[in-house]
One Martini backbone bead per residue (centre of mass of N, CA, C, O) as a GRO file, in nm:
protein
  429
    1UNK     BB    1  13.009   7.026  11.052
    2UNK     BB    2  12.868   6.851  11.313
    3UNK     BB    3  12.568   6.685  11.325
    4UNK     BB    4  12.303   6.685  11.538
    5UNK     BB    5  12.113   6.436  11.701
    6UNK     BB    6  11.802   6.525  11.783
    7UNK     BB    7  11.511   6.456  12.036
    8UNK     BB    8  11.195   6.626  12.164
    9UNK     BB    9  10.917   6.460  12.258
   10UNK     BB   10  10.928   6.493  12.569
   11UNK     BB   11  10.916   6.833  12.570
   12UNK     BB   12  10.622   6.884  12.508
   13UNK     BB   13  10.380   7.059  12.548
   14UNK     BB   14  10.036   7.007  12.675
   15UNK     BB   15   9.938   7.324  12.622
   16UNK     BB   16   9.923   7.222  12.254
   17UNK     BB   17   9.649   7.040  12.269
   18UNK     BB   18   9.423   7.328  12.317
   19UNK     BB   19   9.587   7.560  12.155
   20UNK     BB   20   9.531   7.898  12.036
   21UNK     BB   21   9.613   8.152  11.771
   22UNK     BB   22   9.719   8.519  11.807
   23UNK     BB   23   9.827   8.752  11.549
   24UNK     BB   24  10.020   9.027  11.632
   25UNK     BB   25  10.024   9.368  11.457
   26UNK     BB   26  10.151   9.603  11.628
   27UNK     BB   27  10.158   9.857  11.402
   28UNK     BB   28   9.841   9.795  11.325
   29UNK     BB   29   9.664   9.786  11.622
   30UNK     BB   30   9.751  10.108  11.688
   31UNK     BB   31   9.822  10.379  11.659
   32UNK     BB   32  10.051  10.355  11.821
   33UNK     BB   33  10.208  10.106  11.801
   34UNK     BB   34  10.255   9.950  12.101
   35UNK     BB   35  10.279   9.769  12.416
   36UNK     BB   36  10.090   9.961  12.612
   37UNK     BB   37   9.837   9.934  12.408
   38UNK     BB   38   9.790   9.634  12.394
   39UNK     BB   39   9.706   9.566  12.635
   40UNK     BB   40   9.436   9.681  12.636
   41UNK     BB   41   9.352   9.381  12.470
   42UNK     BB   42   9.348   9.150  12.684
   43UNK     BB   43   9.057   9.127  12.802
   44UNK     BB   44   8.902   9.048  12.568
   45UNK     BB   45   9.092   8.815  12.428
   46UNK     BB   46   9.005   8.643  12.706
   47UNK     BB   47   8.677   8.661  12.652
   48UNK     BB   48   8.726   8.524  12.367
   49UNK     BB   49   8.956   8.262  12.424
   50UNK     BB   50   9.233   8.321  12.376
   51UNK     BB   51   9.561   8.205  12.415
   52UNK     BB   52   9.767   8.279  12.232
   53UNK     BB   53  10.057   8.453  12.153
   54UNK     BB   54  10.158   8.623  11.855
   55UNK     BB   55  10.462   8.800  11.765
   56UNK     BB   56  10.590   9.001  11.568
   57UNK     BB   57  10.885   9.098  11.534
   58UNK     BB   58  11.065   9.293  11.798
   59UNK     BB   59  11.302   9.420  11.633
   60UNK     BB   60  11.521   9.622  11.462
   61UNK     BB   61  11.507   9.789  11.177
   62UNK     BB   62  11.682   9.781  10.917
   63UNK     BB   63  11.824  10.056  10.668
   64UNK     BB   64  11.914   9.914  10.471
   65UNK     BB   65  11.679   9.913  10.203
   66UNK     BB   66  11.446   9.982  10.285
   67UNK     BB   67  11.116   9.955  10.310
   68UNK     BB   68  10.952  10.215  10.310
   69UNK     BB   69  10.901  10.411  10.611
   70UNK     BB   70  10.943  10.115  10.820
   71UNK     BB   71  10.959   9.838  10.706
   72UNK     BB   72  11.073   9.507  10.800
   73UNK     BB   73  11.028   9.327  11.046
   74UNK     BB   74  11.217   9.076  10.907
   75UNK     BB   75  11.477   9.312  10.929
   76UNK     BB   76  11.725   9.288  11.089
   77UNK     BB   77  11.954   9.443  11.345
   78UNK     BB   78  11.913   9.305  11.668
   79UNK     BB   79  11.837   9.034  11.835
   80UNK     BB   80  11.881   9.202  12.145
   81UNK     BB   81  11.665   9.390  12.054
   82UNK     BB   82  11.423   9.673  12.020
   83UNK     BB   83  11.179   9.834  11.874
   84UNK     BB   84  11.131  10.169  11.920
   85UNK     BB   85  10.860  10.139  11.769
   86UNK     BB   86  10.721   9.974  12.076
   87UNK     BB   87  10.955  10.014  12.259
   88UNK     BB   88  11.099   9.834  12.532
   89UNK     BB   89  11.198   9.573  12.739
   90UNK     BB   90  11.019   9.648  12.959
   91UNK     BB   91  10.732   9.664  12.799
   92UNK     BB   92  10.762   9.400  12.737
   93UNK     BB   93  10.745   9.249  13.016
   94UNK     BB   94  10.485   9.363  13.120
   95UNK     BB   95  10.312   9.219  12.914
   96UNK     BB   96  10.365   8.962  12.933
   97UNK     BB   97  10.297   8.940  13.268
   98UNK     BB   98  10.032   8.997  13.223
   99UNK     BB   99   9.953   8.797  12.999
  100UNK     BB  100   9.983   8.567  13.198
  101UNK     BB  101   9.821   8.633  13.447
  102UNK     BB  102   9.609   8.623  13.217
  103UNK     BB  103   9.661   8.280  13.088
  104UNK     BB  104   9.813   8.296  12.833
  105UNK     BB  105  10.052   8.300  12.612
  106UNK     BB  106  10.405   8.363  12.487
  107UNK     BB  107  10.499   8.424  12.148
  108UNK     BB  108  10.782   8.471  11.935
  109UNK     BB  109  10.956   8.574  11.653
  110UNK     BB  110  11.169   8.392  11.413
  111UNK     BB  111  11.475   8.485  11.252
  112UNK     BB  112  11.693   8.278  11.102
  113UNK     BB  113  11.809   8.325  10.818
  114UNK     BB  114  11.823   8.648  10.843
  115UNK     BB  115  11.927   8.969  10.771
  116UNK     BB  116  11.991   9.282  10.763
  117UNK     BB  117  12.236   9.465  10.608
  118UNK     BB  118  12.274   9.606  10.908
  119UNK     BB  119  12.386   9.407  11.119
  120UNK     BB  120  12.573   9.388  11.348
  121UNK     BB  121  12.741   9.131  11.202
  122UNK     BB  122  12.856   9.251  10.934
  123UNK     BB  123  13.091   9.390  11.146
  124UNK     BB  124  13.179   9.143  11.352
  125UNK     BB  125  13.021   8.881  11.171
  126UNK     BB  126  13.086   8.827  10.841
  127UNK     BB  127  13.115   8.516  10.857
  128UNK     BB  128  12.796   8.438  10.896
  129UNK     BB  129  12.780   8.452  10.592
  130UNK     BB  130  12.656   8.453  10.268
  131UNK     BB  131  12.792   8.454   9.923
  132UNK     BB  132  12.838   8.567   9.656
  133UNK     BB  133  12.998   8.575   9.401
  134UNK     BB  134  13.120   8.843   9.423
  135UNK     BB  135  13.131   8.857   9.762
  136UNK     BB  136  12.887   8.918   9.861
  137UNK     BB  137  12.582   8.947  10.003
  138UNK     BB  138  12.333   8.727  10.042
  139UNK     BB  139  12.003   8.768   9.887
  140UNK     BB  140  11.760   8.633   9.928
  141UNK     BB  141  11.495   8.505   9.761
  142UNK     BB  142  11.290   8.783   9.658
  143UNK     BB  143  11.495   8.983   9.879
  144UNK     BB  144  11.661   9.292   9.889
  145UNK     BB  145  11.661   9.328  10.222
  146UNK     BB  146  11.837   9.074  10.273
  147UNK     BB  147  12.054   8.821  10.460
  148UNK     BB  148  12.217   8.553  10.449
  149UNK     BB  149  12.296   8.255  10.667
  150UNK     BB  150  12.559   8.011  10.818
  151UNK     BB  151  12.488   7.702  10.883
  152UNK     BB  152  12.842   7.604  10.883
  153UNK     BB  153  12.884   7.800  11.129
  154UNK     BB  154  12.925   7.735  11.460
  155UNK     BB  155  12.937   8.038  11.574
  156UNK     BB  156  12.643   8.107  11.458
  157UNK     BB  157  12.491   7.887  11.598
  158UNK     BB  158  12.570   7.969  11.867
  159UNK     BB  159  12.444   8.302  11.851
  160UNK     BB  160  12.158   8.213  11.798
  161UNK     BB  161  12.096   8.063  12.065
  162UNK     BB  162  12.165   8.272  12.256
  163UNK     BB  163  11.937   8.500  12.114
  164UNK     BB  164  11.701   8.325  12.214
  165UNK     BB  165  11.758   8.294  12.524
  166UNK     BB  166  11.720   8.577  12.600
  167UNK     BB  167  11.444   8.572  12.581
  168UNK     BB  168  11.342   8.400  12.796
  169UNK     BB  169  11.496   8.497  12.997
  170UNK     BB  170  11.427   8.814  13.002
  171UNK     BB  171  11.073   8.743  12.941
  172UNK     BB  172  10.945   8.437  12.971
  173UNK     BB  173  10.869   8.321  12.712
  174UNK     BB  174  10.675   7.997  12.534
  175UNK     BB  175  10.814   8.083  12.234
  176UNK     BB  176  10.808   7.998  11.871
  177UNK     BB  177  10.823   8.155  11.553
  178UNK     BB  178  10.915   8.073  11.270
  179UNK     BB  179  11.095   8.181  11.014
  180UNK     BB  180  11.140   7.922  10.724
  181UNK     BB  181  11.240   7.731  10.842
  182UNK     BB  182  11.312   7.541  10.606
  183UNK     BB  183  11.557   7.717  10.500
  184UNK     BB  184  11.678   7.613  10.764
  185UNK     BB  185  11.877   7.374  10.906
  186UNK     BB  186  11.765   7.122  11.065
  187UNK     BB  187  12.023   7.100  11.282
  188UNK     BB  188  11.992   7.339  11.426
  189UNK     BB  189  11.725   7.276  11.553
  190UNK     BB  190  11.802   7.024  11.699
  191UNK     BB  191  12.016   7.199  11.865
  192UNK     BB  192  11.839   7.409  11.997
  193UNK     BB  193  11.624   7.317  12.115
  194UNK     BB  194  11.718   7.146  12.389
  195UNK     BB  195  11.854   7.445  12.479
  196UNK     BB  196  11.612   7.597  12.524
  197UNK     BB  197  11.421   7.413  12.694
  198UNK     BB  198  11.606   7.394  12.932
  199UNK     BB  199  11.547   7.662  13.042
  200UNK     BB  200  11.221   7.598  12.923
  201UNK     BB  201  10.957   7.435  12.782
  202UNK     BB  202  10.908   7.495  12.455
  203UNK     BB  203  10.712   7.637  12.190
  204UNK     BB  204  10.692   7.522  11.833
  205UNK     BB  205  10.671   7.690  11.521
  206UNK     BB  206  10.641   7.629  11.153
  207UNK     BB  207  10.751   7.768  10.842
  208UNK     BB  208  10.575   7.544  10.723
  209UNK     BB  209  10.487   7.233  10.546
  210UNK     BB  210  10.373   6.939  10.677
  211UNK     BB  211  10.446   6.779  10.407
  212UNK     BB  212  10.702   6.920  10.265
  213UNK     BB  213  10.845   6.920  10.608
  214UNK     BB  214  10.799   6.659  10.790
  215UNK     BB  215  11.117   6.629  10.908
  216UNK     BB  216  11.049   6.889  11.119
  217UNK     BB  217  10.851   6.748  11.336
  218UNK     BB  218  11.121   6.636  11.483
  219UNK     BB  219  11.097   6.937  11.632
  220UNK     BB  220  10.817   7.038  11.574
  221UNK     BB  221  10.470   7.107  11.688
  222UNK     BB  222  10.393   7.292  11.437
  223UNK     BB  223  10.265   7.332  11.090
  224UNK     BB  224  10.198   7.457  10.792
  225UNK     BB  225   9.894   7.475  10.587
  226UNK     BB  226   9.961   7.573  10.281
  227UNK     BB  227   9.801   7.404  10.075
  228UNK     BB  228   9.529   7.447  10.197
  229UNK     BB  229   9.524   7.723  10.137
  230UNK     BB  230   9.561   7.720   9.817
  231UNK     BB  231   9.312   7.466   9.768
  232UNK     BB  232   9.068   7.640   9.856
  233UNK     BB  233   9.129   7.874   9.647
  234UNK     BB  234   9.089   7.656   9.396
  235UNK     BB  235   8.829   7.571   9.473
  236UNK     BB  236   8.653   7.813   9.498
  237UNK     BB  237   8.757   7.951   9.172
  238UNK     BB  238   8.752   7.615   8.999
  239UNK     BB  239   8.777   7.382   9.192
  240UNK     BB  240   8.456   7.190   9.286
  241UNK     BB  241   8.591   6.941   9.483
  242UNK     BB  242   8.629   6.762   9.725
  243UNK     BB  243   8.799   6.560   9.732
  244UNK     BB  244   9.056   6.730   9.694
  245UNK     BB  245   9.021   6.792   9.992
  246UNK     BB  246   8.999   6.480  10.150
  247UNK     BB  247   9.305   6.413  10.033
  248UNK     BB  248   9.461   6.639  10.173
  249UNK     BB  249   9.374   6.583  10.496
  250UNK     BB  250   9.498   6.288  10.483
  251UNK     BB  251   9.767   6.361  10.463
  252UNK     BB  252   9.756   6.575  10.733
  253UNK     BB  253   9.707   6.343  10.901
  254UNK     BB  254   9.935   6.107  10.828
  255UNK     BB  255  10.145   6.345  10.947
  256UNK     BB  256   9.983   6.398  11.263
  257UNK     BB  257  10.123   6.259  11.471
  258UNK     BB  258  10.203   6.240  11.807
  259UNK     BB  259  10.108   6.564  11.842
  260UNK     BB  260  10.117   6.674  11.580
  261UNK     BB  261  10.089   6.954  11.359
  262UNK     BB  262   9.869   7.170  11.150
  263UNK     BB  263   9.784   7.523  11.024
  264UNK     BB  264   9.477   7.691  11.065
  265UNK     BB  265   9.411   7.939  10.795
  266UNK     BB  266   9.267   8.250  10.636
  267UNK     BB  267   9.534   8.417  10.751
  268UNK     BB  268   9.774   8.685  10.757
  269UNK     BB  269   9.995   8.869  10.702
  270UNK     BB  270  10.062   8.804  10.434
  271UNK     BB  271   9.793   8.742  10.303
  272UNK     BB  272   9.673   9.025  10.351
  273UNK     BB  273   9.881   9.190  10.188
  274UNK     BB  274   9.926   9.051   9.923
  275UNK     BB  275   9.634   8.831   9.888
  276UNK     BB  276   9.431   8.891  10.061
  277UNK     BB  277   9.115   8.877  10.247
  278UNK     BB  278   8.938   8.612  10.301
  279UNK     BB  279   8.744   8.725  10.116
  280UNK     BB  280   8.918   8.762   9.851
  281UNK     BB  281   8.980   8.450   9.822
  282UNK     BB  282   8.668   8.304   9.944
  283UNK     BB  283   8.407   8.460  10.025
  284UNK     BB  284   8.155   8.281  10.140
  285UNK     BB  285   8.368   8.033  10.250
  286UNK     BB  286   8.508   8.150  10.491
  287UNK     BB  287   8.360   8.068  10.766
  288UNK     BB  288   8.388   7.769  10.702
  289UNK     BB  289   8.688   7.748  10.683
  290UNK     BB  290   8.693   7.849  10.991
  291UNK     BB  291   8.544   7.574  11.111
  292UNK     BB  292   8.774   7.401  11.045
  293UNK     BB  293   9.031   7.513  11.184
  294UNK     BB  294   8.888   7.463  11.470
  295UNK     BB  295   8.797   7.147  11.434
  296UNK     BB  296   9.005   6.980  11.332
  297UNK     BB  297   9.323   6.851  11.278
  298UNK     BB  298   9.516   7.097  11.497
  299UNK     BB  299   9.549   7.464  11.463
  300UNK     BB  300   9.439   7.757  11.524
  301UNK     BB  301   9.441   8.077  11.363
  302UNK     BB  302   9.391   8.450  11.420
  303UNK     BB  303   9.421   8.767  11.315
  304UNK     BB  304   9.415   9.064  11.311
  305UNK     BB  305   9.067   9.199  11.281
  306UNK     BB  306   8.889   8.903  11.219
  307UNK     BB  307   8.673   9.037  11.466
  308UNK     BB  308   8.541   9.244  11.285
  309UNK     BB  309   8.611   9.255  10.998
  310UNK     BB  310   8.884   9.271  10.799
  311UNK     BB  311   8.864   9.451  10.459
  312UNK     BB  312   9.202   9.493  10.458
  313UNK     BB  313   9.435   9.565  10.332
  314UNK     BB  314   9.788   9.582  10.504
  315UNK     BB  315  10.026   9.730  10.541
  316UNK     BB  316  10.387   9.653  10.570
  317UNK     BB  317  10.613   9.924  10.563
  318UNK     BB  318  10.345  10.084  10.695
  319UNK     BB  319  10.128  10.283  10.847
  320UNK     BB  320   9.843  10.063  10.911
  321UNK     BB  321   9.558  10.058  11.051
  322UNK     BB  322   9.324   9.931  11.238
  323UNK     BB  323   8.939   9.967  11.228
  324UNK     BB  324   8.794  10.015  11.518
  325UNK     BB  325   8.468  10.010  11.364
  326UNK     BB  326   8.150   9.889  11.480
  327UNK     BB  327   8.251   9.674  11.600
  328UNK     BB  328   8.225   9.322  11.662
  329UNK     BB  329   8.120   9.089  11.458
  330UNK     BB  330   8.257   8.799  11.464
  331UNK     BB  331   8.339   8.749  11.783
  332UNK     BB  332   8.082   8.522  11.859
  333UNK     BB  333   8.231   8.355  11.686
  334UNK     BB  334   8.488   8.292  11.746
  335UNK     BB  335   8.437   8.244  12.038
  336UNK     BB  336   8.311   7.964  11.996
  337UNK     BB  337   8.527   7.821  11.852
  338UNK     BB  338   8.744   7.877  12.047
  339UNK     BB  339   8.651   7.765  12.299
  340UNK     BB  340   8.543   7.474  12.215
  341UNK     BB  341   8.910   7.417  12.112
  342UNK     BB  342   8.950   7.430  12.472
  343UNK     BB  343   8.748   7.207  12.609
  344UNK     BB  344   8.733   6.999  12.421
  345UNK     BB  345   8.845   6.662  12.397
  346UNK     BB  346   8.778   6.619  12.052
  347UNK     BB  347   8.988   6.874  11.981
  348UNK     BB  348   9.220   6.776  12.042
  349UNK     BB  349   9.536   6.711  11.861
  350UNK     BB  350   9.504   6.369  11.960
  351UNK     BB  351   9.221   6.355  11.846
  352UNK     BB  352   9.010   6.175  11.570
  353UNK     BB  353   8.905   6.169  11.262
  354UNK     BB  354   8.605   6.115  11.026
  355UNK     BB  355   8.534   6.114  10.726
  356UNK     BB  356   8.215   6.161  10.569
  357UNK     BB  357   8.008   5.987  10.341
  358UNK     BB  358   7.822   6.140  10.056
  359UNK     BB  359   7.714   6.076   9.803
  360UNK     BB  360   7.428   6.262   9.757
  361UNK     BB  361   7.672   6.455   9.769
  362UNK     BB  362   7.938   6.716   9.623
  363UNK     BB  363   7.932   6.965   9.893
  364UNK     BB  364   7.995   6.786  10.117
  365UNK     BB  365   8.147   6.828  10.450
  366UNK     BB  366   8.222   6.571  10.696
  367UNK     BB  367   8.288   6.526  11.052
  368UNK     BB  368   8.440   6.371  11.313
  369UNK     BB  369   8.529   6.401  11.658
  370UNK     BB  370   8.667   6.183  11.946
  371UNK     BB  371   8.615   6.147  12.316
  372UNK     BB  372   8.483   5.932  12.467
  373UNK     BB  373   8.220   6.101  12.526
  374UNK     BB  374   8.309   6.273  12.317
  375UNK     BB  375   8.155   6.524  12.079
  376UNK     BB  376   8.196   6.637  11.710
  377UNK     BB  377   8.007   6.741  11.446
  378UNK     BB  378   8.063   6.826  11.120
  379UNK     BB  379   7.927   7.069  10.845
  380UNK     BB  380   7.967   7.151  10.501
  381UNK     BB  381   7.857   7.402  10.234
  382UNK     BB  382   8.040   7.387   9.913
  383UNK     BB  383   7.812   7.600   9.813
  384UNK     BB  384   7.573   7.801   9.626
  385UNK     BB  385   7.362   7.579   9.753
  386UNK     BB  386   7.162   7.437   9.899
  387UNK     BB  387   7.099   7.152  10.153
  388UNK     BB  388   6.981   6.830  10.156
  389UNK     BB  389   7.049   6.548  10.407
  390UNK     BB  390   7.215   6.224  10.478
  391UNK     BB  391   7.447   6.060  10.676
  392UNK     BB  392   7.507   5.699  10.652
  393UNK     BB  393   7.797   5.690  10.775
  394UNK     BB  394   7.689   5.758  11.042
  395UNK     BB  395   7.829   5.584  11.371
  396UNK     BB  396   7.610   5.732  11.513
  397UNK     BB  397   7.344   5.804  11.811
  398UNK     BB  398   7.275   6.156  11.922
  399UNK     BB  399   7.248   6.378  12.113
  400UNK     BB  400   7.275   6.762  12.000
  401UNK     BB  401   7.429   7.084  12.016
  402UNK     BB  402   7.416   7.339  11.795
  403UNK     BB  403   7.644   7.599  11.855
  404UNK     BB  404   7.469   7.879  11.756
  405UNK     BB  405   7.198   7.812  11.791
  406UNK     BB  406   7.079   7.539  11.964
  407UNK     BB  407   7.038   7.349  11.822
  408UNK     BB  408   6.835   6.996  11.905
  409UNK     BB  409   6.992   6.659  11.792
  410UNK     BB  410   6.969   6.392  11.638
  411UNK     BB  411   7.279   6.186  11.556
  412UNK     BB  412   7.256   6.041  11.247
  413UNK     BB  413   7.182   5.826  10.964
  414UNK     BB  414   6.897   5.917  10.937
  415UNK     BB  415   6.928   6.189  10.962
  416UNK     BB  416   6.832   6.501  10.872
  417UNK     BB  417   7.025   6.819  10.684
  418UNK     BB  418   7.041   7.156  10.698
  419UNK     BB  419   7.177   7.422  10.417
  420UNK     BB  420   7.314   7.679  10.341
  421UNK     BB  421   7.462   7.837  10.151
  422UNK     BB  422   7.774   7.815  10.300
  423UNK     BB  423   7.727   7.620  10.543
  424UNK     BB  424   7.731   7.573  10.882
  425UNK     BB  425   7.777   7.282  11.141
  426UNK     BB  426   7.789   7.225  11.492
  427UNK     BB  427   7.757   6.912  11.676
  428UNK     BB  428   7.729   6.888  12.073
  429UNK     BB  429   7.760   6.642  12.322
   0.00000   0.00000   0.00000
């Protein structure tokens, strides 16, 4: 088939570069476990500063192959219908419709890679798929229950956009989270992306790493930091060094330009389910991590329960709800920096990071990011000792409110700063 070459950076919508990313685990956010029920936490998380809704798909789950007692969100079996464990399609638009009136975005996930075994497809159009050397579907690379499409067909082609563009019509969604979107032909985003905007503008996460496929950036207004996830976790348990830390962010840095970001976070379904609780990856670095991906260049993601926190993993495949018992200890740390990350002009996609060289300590992680009249300095103590130091190589002089404390400090090279073990400040002008 031939391959459309479309550039869609014209299309990029503005509220993409102050906005953060809210990823909701429907089948596990309520008892009910569907949209309802969560629409009652609508006002919470907007008094939070959430400003993004991303859905876990909300399509059918194929029944052939299923995996434990409810399968996975990731098997469609129907691009253009509801699971009815969820509710109706008019459930999603009422809940849409809320989350817009509140402020909101909503964007949702979107498997383009693959479908279940029992998709609607296999029977009308099998010729959609992929075949492995016996002539079956073919089944994705260690998944056997989903089944590869062909994206050398013009008429998948045709019919994939055809199932996105219906979510927009008639839901009025503001975007997608791809799911492996690199695994998808680059051909096809470029062709997709401009007939979907065309219908409205819209929000695209692709979830790849932004330095490994970062030719897909060429569609995509954020990938994910992949990368940055496994290598703090090898910082934690194995090797602390920073320096690991600030040539893999400069790295992300240079590939993140003229608005395009990539997705900070400690968290998601996949990590917490397979790979542990970001308290379980980070231990007592969580935090600090946390106020990287909110401060960083980039977009920060938080996902279901850990303004509680969530200490468990949630299963994947069965009913496992988030237990919403004793208060919310975290929320007012993350209000502090979802919001922060959302009204400060120095946290824009598009404002500049510096990081700040301390010969004097091997522990800290420092940088600021300026717009304007406007500063943000972060300061991280990536170790288990305490720490005072001067940063002699911070090139302002300002007097600065630390988020959390409200400590008021003259920030400069000559200023004195001090962290208790695996601590940070944010000091704002």
């Amino acid at each position: 088939m031939q391959h459309v070459q479309v550039t869609t950076q014209s299309q990029r919508v503005d509220w993409r570069l102050h906005t953060n990313l809210y990823e909701v685990n429907l089948r596990q956010y309520t008892e009910q476990g569907n949209f309802e029920a969560f629409t009652e936490a609508l006002p919470r998380l907007k008094e939070m500063g959430v400003h993004t809704l991303w859905f876990m798909p909300l399509t059918p789950i194929a029944r052939q192959r299923m995996k434990g007692t409810l399968g996975s969100y990731y098997a469609c079996s129907d691009y253009t219908s509801v699971n009815p464990e969820f509710g109706t399609l008019n459930d999603f638009k009422k809940l849409v419709n809320v989350a817009h009136e509140l402020g909101f975005k909503v964007i949702i996930d979107w498997v383009a890679n693959h479908t279940g075994w029992d998709h609607v497809w296999t029977d009308s159009n099998p010729e959609f798929y992929k075949r492995d050397a016996s002539g079956v579907f073919k089944a994705a690379s260690g998944m056997d229950d989903i089944i590869e499409l062909d994206y050398e067909n013009p008429s998948l082609v045709r019919a994939m956009i055809d199932a996105m563009q219906f979510w927009v019509k008639a839901c009025d969604i503001d975007g997608f989270r791809c799911d492996l979107a690199s695994w998808v032909p680059l051909h096809f985003w470029k062709k997709a992306r401009p007939e979907l905007d065309a219908v409205k503008p819209l929000f695209w996460l692709g979830e790849m790493d932004a330095i490994e496929s970062k030719e897909y950036l060429d569609v995509f207004d954020v990938a994910y930091a992949w990368q940055w996830m496994h290598t703090t976790e090898t910082f934690y348990k194995k090797d602390r060094r920073v320096a690991l830390l600030t040539d893999l962010l400069n790295q992300y840095n240079s590939i993140c330009v003229d608005g395009k970001a990539a997705l900070f976070f400690t968290s998601n379904h996949d990590e917490n389910s397979w790979n542990g609780t970001e308290f379980e990856k980070y231990g007592d670095m969580a935090n600090a991590l946390a106020v990287l991906g909110f401060t960083w260049k980039g977009m920060p993601l938080l996902y279901s329960g850990q303004e509680l926190p969530n200490l468990k993993r949630l299963k994947f495949f069965d009913k496992d709800v988030i237990e919403w018992k004793g208060g919310f200890a975290m929320q007012a740390f993350y209000s502090k920096l979802l919001q922060l990350h959302t009204a400060n002009p120095a946290l824009s996609v598009t404002a500049p990071v510096k990081i700040l060289n301390i010969p004097s300590d091997g522990h800290i992680l420092a940088y600021y990011r300026s717009s304007g009249n406007d500063l943000v300095l972060v300061i991280l103590n990536l170790s288990p000792y305490p720490a005072r130091f001067r940063i002699q190589s911070l090139d302002v002089n300002e007097p600065c409110k630390e988020l959390f404390s409200g400590e008021v400090k003259q920030c400069s090279g000559d200023s004195w700063f001090e962290l208790p073990q695996w601590g940070y400040k944010i000091y704002v002008k």
